[in-house]
C-alpha positions in Angstrom: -0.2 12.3 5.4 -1.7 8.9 5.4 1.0 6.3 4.1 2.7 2.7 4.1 4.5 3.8 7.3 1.2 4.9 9.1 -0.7 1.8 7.9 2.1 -0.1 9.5 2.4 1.7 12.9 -1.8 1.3 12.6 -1.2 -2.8 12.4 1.8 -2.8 14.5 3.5 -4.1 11.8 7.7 -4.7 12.1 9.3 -2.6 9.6 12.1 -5.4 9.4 9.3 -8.5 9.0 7.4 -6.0 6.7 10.9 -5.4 4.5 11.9 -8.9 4.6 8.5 -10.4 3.3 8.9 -7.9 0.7 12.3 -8.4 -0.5 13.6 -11.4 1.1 14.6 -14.6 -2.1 11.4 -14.7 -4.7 9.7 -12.5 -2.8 6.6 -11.5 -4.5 4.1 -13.8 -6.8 1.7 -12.1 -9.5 -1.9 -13.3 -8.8 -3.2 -15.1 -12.1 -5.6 -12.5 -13.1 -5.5 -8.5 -13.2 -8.1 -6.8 -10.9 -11.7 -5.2 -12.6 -9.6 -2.0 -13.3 -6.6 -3.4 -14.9 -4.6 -3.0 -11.9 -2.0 -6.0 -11.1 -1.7 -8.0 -7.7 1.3 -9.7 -5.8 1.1 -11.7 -2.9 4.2 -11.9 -1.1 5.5 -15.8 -0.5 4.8 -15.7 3.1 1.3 -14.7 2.3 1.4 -12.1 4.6 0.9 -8.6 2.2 -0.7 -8.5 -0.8 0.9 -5.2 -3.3 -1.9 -3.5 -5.9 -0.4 -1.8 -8.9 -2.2 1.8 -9.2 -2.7 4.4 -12.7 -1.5 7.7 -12.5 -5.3 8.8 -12.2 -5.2 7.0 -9.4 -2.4 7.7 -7.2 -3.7 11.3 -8.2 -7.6 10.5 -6.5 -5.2 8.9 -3.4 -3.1 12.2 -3.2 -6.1 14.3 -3.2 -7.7 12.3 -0.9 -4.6 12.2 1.6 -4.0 15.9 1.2 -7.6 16.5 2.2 -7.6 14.9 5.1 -4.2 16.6 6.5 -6.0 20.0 5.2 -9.0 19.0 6.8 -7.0 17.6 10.4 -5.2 21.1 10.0 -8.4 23.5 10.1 -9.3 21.4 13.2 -6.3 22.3 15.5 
């Protein structure tokens, strides 16, 4: 399944660097506006990441999506 953890071995991103961006002191900053579909974005102080809030709609299209692909990867074995 295609997930935070795969986008980071993908960028060769450190899990500890990653973590410490996230939740090191005042961490995250809301962006001034909310994005087209009502969504919210932080930028993390280091400017590094930037996190998108997502509807339950969706995180359902993404978990369709991700479970097609695995389906999809699977048939191809």
């Amino acid at each position: 399944m295609f997930n935070i953890s795969t986008l980071r071995k993908l960028f060769k991103v450190d899990p500890a660097d990653y973590m410490l961006s996230l939740c090191g002191d005042d961490a995250l900053r809301e962006l001034s506006s909310p994005g087209k579909s009502g969504s919210f974005f932080y930028l993390t102080n280091d400017d590094r990441y930037m996190i998108k809030t997502m509807k339950k709609a969706e995180v359902k299209v993404y978990l369709l999506l991700s479970f097609s692909k695995l389906f999809l990867s699977f048939l191809d074995w």
